[in-house]
C-alpha positions in Angstrom: 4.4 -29.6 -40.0 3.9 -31.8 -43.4 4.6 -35.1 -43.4 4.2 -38.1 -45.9 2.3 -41.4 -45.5 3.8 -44.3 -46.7 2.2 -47.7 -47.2 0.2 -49.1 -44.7 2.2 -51.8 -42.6 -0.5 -52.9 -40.3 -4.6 -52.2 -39.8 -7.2 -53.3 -37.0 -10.7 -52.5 -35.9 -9.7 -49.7 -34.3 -6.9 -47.9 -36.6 -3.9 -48.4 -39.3 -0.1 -47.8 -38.6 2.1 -46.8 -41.6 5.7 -45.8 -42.0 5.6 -42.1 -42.7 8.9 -39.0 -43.0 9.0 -35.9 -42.2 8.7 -33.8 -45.2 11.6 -30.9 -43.6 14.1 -33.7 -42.3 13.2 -37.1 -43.8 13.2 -38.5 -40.1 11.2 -41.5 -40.7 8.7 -42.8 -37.7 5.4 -44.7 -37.4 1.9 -43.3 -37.3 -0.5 -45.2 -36.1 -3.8 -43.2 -37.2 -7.9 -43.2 -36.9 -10.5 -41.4 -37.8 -11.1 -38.3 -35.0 -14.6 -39.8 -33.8 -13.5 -42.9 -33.4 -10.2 -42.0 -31.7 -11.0 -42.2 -27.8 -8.7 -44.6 -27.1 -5.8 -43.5 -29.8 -6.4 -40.6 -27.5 -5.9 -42.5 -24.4 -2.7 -43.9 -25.4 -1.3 -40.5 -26.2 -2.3 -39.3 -23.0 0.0 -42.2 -21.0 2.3 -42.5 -23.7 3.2 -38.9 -23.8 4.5 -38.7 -20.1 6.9 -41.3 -20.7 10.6 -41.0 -21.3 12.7 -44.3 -20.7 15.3 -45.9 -23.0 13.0 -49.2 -22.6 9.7 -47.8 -23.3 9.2 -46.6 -26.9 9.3 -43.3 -27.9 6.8 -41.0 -28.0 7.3 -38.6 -31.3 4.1 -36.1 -30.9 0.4 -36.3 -32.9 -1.4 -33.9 -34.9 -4.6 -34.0 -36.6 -4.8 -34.1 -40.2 -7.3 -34.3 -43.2 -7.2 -36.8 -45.5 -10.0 -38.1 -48.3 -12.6 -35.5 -46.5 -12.0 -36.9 -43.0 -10.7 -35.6 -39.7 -7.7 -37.9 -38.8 -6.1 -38.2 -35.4 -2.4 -39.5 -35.5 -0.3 -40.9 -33.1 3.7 -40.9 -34.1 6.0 -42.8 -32.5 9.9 -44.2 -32.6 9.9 -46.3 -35.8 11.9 -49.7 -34.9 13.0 -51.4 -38.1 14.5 -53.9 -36.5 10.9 -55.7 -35.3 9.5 -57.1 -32.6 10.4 -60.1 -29.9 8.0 -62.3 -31.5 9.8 -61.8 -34.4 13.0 -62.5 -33.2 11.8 -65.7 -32.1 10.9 -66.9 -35.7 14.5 -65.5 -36.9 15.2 -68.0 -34.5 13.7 -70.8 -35.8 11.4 -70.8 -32.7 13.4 -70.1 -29.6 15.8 -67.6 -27.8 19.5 -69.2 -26.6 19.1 -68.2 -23.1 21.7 -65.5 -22.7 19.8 -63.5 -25.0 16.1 -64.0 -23.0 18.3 -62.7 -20.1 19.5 -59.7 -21.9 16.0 -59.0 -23.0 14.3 -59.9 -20.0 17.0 -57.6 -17.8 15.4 -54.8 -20.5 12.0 -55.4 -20.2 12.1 -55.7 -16.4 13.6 -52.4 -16.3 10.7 -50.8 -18.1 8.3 -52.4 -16.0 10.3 -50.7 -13.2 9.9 -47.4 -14.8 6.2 -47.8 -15.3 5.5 -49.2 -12.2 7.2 -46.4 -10.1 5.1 -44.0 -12.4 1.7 -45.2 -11.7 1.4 -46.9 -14.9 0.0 -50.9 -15.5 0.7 -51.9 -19.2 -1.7 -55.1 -19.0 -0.6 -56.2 -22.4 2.9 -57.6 -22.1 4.0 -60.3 -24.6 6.6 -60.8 -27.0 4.2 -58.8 -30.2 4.6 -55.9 -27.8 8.4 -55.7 -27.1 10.6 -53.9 -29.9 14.0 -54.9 -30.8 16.2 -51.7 -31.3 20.1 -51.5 -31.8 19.8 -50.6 -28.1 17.9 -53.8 -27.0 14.2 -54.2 -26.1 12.0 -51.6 -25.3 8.2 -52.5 -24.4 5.4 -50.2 -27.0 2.2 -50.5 -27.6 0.4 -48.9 -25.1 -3.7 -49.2 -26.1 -4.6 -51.2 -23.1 -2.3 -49.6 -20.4 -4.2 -48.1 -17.5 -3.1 -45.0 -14.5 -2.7 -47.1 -11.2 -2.6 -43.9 -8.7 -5.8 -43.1 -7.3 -4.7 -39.3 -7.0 -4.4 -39.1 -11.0 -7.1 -37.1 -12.6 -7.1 -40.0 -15.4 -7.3 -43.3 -13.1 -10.7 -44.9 -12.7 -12.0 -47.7 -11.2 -14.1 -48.4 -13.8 -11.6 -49.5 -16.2 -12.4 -52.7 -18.1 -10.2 -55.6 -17.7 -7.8 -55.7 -20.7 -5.4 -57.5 -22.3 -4.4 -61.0 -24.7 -6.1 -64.3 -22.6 -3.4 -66.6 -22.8 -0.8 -63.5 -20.8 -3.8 -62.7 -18.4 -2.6 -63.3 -14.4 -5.5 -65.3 -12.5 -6.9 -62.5 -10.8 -7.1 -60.7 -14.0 -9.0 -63.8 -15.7 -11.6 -64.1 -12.7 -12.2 -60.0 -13.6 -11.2 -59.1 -10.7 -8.2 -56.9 -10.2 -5.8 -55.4 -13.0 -2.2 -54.1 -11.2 1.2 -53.9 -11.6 1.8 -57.4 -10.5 -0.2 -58.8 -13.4 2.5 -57.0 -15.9 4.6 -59.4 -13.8 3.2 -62.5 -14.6 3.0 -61.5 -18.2 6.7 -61.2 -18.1 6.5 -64.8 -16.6 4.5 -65.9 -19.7 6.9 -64.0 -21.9 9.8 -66.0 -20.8 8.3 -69.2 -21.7 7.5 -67.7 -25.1 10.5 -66.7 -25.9 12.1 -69.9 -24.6 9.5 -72.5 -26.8 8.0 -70.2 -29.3 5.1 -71.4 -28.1 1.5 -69.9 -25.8 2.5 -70.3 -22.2 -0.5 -72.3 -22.2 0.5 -74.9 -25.2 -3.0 -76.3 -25.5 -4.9 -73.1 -25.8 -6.1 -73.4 -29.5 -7.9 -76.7 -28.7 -9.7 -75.4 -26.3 -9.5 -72.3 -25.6 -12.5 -71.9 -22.5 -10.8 -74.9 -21.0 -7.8 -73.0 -20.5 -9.3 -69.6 -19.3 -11.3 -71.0 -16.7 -8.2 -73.3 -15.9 -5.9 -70.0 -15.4 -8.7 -68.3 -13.5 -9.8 -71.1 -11.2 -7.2 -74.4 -10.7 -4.0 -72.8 -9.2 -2.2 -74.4 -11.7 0.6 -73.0 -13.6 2.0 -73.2 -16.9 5.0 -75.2 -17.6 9.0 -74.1 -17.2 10.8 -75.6 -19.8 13.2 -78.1 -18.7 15.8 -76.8 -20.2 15.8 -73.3 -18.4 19.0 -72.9 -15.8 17.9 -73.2 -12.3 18.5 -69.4 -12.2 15.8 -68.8 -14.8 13.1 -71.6 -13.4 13.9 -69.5 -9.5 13.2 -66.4 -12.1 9.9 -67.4 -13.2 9.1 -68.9 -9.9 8.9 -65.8 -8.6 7.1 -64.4 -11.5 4.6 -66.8 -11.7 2.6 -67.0 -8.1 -0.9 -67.4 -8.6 -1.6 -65.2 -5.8 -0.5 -61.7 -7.0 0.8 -60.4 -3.2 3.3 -63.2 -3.6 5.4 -62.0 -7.0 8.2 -60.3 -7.0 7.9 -56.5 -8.0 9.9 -55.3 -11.2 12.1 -53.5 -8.3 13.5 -56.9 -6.8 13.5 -59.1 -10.0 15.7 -56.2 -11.4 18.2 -57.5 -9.0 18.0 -61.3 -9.1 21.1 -63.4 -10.3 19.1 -64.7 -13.6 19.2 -61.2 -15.3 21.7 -59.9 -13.5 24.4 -62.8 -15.1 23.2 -61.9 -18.2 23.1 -58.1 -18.0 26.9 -58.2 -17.2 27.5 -60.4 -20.0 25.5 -58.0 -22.4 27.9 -55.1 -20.8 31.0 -56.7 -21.5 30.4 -58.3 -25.0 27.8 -55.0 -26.6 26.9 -57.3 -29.2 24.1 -56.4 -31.5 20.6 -57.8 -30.8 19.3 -60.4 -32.6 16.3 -59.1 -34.9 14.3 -59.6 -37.1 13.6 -56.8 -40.5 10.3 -57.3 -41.1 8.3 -55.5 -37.9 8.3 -52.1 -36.0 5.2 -52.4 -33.6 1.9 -54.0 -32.6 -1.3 -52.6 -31.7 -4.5 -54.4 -29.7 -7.0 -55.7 -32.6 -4.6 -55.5 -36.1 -5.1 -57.7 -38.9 -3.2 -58.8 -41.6 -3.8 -60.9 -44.4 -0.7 -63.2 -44.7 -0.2 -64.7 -41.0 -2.9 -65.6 -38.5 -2.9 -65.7 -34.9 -5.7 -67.2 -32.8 -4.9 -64.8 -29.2 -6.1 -61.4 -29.7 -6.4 -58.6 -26.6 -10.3 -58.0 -25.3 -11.9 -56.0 -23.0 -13.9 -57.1 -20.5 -16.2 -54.9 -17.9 -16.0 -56.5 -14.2 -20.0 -56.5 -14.0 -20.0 -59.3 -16.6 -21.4 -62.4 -15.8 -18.6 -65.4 -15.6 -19.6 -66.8 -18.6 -20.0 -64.2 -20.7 -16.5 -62.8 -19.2 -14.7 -66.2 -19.7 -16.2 -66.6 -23.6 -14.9 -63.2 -24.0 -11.5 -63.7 -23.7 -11.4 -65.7 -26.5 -11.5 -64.0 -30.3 -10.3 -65.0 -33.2 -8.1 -62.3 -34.8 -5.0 -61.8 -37.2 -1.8 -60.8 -36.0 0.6 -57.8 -37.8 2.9 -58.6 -40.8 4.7 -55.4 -40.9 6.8 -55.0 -44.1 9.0 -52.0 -45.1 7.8 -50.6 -48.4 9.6 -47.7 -50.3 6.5 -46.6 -52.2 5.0 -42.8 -50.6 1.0 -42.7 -51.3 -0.3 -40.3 -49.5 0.4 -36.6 -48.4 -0.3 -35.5 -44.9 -1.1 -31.8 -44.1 -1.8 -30.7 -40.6 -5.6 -29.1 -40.8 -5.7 -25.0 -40.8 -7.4 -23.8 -37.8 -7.0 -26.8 -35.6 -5.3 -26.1 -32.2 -2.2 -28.7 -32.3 -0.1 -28.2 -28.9 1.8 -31.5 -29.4 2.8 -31.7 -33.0 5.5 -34.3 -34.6 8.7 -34.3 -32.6 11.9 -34.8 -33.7 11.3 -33.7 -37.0 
């Protein structure tokens, strides 16, 4: 199946994501692409994204692999979302979500975490950069950190490094030592303060960022609810937000509390449009981008490291996405003669 590269919207350390068509249809979707030695982990994202099929999870489209400049590409395609991502709906916001909205979106997101959950999957990356926008509300992507959780599947190990963006990490996930299902939860707590401030869960993070590692690991502290939350919505993050991890809510019960419940109800009867944002379609661990700078970035960290070493790495310095839409094609795509491709483009 040919396809066509357009411009790249958004490059890391580990790959590039462009906007590409289908050459046969002109169904446009994002390919986010590496070179085939260095695509182990493209791989592992495949591998979990492909067995996924929920309206609030994004959509997996196929991969193939391709030649391109005299080099073995592997490429992952997925749903193209023009309408961006959560973090930018908060700067289309001038900084903050009116609080009917976080309840529609968090309603959305809590059902994907439901889905996941229930499918032995841990996403341990949720934040607003990783939650699309689409005409049908939010759906949570990126999958380059998410882990198996069943100890039955052939791909779970216990061995997996700790993963993630620092300032989102639950505090048995900063102390390197466990990395389940309820620390997507108290990412979704962090989330929620995001979009409610426009600001880190943890406000004072860029001034010193060790500080506040070792606080999220070690004090039992937690980080503010904005005064101007409902009660419903502080009870909502109250539950998110227990530093001991046997004490949150699952995605199961929050589905069911009176914070997103109020709001889901109110999204059913209105079916307004989502508030968006034109600029984005997904995020990916490690991108950089030349325009706009963020100081939180996702690491990996091994549980054998020493508490130094694992505390100072959680902190890098790295750019965050500035996905544009660009109507100029550069590069032609061919699938490679005599490679086995069982999962080509989808949808095309």
């Amino acid at each position: 199946m040919d396809w066509i590269r357009g411009n790249t919207v958004g490059r890391g350390s580990s790959a590039t994501v462009s906007v590409a068509t289908c050459c046969r249809s002109g169904n446009v979707f994002a390919a986010k692409s590496v070179e085939f030695s260095h695509s182990e982990m493209l791989q592992r994202e495949q591998n979990i994204l492909s067995t996924l099929s929920s309206p609030q999870i994004v959509k997996y489209m196929g991969y193939d692999i391709t030649m391109e400049s005299n080099k073995l590409m592997y490429n992952l395609m997925m749903e193209y979302a023009a309408a961006g991502t959560l973090h930018d709906a908060i700067r289309d916001q001038r900084g903050r979500i009116q609080e009917s909205m976080i309840g529609q979106y968090t309603h959305q997101i809590v059902q994907g975490l439901e889905y996941l959950h229930s499918s032995g999957v841990v996403h341990c990356d949720i934040k607003c950069q990783n939650i699309l926008i689409t005409e049908s509300g939010a759906k949570i992507a990126d999958f380059g950190c998410a882990k198996w959780t069943s100890p039955d599947h052939p791909e779970a190990s216990a061995t997996m490094p700790i993963a993630g963006t620092p300032m989102f990490m639950a505090p048995e996930v900063a102390r390197g030592e466990e990395q389940g299902s309820p620390a997507d939860i108290w990412a979704l707590g962090c989330t929620i303060i995001e979009m409610a401030t426009g600001m880190s869960p943890w406000p004072n993070a860029n001034n010193d960022p060790l500080s506040v590692l070792y606080k999220i690991a070690y004090s039992g502290e937690l980080p503010n609810f904005p005064g101007f939350l409902s009660t419903k919505a502080k009870d909502f993050l109250s539950k998110c937000l227990q530093t001991d991890p046997k004490s949150r809510w699952t995605a199961k019960q929050l589905i069911n509390h009176p914070f997103v419940q109020e709001f889901n109800l109110s999204q059913r009867q209105n079916q307004k449009s989502f508030t968006c944002s034109p600029t984005s379609i997904l995020d990916h661990r490690a991108w950089t981008s030349t325009e706009e700078s963020e100081t939180l970035d996702n690491i990996f960290v091994t549980k054998s490291s020493s508490l130094s070493r694992r505390i100072g790495g959680l902190w890098l310095n790295s750019r965050a996405p500035n996905w544009k839409w660009e109507e100029t094609w550069i590069t032609i795509r061919e699938n490679v003669e005599g490679v086995k491709q069982d999962k080509n483009v989808g949808g095309c």
